[in-house]
C-alpha positions as CSV (number, residue, x, y, z in Angstrom):
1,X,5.2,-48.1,-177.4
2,X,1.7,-49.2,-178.1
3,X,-1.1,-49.1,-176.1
4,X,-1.4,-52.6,-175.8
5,X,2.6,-52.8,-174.7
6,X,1.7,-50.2,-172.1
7,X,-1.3,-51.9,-170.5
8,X,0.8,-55.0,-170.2
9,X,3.5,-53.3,-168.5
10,X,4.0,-51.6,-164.8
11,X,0.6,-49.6,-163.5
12,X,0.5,-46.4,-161.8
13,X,1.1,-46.6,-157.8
14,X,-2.2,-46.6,-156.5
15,X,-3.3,-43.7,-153.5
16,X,-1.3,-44.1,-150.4
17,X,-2.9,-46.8,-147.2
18,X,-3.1,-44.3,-144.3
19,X,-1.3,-46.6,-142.0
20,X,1.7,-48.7,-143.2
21,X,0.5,-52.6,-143.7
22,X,3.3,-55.4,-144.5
23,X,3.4,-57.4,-147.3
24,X,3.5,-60.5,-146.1
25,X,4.7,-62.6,-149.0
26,X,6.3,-61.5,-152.0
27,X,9.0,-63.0,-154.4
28,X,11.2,-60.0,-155.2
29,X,13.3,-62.4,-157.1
30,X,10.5,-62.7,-159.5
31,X,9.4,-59.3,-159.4
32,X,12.8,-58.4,-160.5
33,X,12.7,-60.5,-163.4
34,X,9.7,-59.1,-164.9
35,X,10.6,-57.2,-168.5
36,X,8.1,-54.3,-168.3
37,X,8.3,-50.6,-169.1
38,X,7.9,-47.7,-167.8
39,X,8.4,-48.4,-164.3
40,X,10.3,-49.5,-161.7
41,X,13.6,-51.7,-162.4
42,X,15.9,-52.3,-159.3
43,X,14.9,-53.6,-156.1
44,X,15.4,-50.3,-154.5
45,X,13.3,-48.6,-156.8
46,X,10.7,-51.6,-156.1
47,X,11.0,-50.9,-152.3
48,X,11.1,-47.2,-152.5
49,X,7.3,-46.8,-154.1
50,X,6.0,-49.4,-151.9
51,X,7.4,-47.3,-149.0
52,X,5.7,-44.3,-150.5
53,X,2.1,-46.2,-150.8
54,X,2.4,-47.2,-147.3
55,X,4.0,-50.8,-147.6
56,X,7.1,-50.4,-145.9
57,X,8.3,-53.7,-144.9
58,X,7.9,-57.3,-146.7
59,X,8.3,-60.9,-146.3
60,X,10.8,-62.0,-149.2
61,X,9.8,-66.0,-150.0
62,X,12.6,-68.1,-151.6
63,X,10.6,-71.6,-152.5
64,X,13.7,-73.4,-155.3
65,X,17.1,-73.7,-154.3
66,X,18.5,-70.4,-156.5
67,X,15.7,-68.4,-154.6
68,X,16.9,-69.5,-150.8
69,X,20.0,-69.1,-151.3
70,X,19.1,-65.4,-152.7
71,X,16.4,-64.5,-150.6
72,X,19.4,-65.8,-147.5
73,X,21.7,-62.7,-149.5
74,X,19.6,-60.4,-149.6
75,X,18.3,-60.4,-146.0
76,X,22.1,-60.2,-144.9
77,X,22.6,-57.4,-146.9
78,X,19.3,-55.5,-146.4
79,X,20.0,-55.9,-142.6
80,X,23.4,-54.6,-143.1
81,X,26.0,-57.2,-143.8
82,X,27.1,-58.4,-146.8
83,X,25.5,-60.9,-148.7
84,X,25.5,-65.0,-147.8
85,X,26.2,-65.5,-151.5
86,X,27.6,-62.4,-152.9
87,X,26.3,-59.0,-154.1
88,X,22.7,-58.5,-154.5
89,X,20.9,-56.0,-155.9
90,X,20.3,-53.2,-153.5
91,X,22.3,-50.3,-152.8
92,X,20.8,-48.8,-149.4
93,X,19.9,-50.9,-146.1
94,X,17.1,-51.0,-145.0
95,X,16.3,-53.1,-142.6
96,X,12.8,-53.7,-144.4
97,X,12.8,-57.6,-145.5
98,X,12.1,-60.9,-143.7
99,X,12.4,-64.2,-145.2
100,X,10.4,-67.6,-145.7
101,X,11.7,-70.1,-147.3
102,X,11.5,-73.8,-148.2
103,X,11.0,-76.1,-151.3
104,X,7.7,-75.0,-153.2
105,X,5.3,-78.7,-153.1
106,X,6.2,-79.0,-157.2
107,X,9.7,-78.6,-156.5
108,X,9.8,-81.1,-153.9
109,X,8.6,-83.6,-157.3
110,X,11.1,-82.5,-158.9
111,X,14.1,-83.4,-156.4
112,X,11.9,-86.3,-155.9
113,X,13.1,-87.7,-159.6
114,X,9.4,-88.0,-160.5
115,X,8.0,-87.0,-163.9
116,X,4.8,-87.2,-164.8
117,X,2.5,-85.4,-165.9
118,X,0.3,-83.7,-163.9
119,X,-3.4,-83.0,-164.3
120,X,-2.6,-79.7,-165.5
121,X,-1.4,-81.5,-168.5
122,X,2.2,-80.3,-168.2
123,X,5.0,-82.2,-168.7
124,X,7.6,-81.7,-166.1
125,X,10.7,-79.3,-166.5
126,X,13.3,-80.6,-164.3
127,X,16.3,-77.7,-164.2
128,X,19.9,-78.7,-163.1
129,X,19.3,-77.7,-159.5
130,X,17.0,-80.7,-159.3
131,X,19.7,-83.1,-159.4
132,X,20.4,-82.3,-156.0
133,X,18.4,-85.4,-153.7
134,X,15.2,-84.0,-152.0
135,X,16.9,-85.0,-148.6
136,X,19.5,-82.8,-149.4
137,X,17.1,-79.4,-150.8
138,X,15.4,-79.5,-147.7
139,X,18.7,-79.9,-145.6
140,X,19.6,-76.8,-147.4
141,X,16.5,-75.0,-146.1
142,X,17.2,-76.0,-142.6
143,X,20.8,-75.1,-142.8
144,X,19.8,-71.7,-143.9
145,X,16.8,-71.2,-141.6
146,X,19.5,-71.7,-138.6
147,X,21.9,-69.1,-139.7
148,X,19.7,-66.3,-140.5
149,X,17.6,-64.6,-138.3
150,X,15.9,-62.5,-140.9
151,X,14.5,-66.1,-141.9
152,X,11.1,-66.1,-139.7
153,X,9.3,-68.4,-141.5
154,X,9.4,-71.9,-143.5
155,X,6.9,-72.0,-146.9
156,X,5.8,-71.4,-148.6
157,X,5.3,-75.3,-148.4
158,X,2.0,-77.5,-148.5
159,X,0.2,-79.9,-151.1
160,X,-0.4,-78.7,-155.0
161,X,-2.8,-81.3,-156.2
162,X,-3.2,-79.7,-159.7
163,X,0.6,-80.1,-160.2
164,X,0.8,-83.5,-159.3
165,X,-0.5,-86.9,-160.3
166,X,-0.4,-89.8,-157.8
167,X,3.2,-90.7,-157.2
168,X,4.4,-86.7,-157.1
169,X,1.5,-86.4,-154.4
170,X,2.6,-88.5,-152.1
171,X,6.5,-86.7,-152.5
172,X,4.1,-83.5,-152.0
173,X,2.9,-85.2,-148.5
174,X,5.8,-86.1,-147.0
175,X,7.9,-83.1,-147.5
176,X,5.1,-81.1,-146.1
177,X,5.2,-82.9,-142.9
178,X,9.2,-82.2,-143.2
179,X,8.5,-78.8,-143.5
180,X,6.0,-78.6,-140.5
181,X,8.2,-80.4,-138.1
182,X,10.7,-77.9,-138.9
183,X,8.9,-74.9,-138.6
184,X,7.7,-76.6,-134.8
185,X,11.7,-77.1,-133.9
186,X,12.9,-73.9,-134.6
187,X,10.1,-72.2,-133.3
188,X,9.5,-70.5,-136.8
189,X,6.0,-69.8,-138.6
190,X,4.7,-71.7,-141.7
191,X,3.2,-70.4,-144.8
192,X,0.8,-73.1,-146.5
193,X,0.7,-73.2,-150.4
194,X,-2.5,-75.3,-150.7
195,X,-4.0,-75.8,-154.3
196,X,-6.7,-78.5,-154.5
197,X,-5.9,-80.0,-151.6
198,X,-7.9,-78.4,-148.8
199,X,-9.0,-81.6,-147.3
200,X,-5.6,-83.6,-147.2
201,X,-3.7,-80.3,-146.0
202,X,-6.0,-79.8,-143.2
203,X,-5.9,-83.4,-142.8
204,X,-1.7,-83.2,-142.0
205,X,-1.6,-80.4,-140.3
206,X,-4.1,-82.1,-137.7
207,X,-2.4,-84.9,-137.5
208,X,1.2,-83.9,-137.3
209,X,0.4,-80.7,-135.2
210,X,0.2,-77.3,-136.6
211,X,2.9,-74.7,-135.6
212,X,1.5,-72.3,-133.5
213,X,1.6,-69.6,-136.3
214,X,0.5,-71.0,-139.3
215,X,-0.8,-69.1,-142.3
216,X,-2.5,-70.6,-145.3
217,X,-0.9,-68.2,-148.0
218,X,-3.0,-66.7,-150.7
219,X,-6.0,-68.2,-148.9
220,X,-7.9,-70.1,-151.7
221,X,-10.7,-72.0,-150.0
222,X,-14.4,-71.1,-149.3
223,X,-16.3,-70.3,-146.0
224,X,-16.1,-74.2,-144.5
225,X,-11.9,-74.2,-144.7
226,X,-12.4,-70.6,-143.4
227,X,-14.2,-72.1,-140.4
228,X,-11.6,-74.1,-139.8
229,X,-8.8,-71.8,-139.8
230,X,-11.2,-70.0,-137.3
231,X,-11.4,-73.0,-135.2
232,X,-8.1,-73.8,-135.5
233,X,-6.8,-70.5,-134.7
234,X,-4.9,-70.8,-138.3
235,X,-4.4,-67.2,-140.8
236,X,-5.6,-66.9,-143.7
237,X,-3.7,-64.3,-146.0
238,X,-5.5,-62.8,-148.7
239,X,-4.5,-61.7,-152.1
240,X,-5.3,-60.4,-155.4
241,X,-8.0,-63.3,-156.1
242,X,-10.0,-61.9,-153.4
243,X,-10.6,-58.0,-155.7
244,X,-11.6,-60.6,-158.7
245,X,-15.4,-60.2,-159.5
246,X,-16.1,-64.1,-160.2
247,X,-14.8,-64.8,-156.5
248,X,-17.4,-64.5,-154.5
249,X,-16.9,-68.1,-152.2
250,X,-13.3,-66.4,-151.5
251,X,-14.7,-63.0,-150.3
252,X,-18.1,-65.0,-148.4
253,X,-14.8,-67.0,-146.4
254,X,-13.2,-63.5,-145.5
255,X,-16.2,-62.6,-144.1
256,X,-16.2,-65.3,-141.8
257,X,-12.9,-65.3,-140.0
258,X,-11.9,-63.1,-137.7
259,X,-10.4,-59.7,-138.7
260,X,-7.3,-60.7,-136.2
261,X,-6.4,-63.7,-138.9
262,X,-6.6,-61.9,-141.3
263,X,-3.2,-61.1,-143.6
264,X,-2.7,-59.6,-146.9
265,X,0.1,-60.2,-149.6
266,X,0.7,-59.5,-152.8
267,X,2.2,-63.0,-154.1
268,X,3.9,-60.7,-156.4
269,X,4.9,-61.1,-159.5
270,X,1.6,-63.4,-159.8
271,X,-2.1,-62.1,-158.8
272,X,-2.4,-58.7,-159.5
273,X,-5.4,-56.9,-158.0
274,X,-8.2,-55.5,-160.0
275,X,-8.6,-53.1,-161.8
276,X,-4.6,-53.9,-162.6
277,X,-4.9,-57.8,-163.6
278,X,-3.1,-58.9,-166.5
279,X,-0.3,-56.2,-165.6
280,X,2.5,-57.5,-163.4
281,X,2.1,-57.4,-159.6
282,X,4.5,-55.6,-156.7
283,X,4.7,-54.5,-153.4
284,X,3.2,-51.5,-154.2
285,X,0.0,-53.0,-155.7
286,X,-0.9,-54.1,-152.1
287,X,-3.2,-51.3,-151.3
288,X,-5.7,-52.5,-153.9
289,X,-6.3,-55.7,-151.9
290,X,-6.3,-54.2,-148.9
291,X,-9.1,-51.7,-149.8
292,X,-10.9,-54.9,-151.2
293,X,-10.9,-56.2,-148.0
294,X,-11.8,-52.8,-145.6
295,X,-14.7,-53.2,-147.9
296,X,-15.8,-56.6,-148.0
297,X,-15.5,-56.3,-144.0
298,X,-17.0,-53.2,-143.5
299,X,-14.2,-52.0,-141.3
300,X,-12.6,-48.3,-141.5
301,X,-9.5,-48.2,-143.8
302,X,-6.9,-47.7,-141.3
303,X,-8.3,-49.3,-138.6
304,X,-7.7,-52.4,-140.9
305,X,-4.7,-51.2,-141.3
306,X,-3.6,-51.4,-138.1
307,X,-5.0,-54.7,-137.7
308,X,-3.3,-56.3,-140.4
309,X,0.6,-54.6,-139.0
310,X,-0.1,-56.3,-135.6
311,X,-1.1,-59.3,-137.0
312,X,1.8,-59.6,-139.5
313,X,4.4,-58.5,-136.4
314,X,2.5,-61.4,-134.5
315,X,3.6,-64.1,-136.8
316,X,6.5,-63.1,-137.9
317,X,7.8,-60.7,-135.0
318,X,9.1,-57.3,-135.1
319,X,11.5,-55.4,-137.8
């Protein structure tokens, strides 16, 4: 293999967090589905070295139909039972994995039967799940939400502005506000997917009512949508964008919330930390970001460490 192959592929495990810290949003699907060598290759390989870097437990988000209905499996099974929809890939329970899920903002488009292109300049790539009505996705998501209690949380969900041009924004809108007055009637938390759209999320969410537990996943704004998620008593989570060196606005708005809404993720497969960016991202990649962040706040490792586990079992409860 060449060296280029290898710096492309699966990094080393970085040195071990001295207190366990939950990942708080990850897409094992998409992890698994990463071709990379040498590495890890099954999901209990994947949840074995996070274990062993000190990222024990995760939050599994399923945002398209395929992904609810496996991220709904593989909770049943990890907690013992067999899987909603068959077999899934893991061989010992653990009792490690909660679940989010919902239909992603550029998904809902899609159901919506809108196609247009965006001002990312991509023309849309509707797949045959997204004949199924919008109505209908999100009744899915509901359906599942109320069967599984390993499903603590509804997102990720919000507004994706650079994926949308007028008439898919608007879809965007309204199946945000389904997705918050779902999260509020089954008591659940609600991760926020907000890209270009800071104003008009905050904007909803104010209007409609926030859930009590709401988290704006990989937090992307600067230090005035920080004060508001201070004011709000909204959490930001944090993730590999915050170890990037151009990022200073993301790092300034860490700096001014409160440690205690404060979360960290990996949004793996995407966002790998420095000094591993470019490479695929995992569980096990956390400890990167949260080092970043003991830093940035000039706290004691696992002091933050501690923090962080509270405030993830705060949200999303105990497991």
């Amino acid at each position: 293999m060449s060296r280029k192959n290898r710096d492309r592929g699966w990094a080393d495990a970085s040195e071990a967090l001295p207190s366990p810290v939950p990942d708080n949003h990850t897409h094992l699907e998409s992890v698994l589905g990463v071709q990379a060598e040498p590495g890890p290759r099954t999901l209990d390989d994947h949840l074995e070295l996070a274990a062993s870097v000190g990222v024990p437990r995760m939050v599994q988000v399923g945002c398209d139909l395929e992904s609810v209905a496996w991220t709904d499996a593989v909770l049943r099974a990890d907690a013992g039972g067999p899987g909603a929809d068959g077999p899934v890939p893991m061989t010992t329970r653990r009792g490690v994995l909660l679940g989010a899920i919902a239909i992603h903002p550029n998904e809902a488009v899609l159901h919506a039967g809108v196609r247009e292109t965006a001002p990312d300049g991509l023309d849309p790539d509707p797949q045959p799940w997204h004949d199924t009505s919008l109505a209908d996705a999100l009744a899915t998501v509901e359906r599942v939400a109320r069967a599984n209690p390993r499903v603590r949380a509804i997102g990720e969900t919000g507004l994706d502005y650079f994926r949308a041009g007028e008439r898919g924004r608007a879809v965007q809108r309204e199946a945000f506000r389904a997705h918050i007055a779902l999260a509020k009637e089954l008591g659940l938390a609600l991760q926020i997917h907000d890209r270009d759209a800071h104003d008009d999320v905050v904007e909803l969410l104010r209007r409609d009512g926030a859930p009590e537990r709401t988290v704006f996943h990989c937090f992307s704004g600067g230090p005035a949508l920080a004060e508001v998620c201070a004011q709000e008593g909204w959490f930001a989570s944090f993730a590999g964008p915050v170890t990037f060196g151009a990022n200073d606005e993301l790092r300034a708005a860490l700096r001014v919330l409160p440690v205690e809404q404060v979360m960290v993720e990996t949004d793996a497969p995407y966002l790998t930390p420095h000094p591993m960016r470019g490479r695929p991202n995992a569980p096990y990649q956390l400890p990167l970001t949260v080092r970043r962040i003991a830093t940035e706040l000039n706290q004691d490792l696992r002091t933050l460490c501690e923090t962080l586990t509270r405030t993830t079992e705060r949200v999303y409860g105990s497991w």
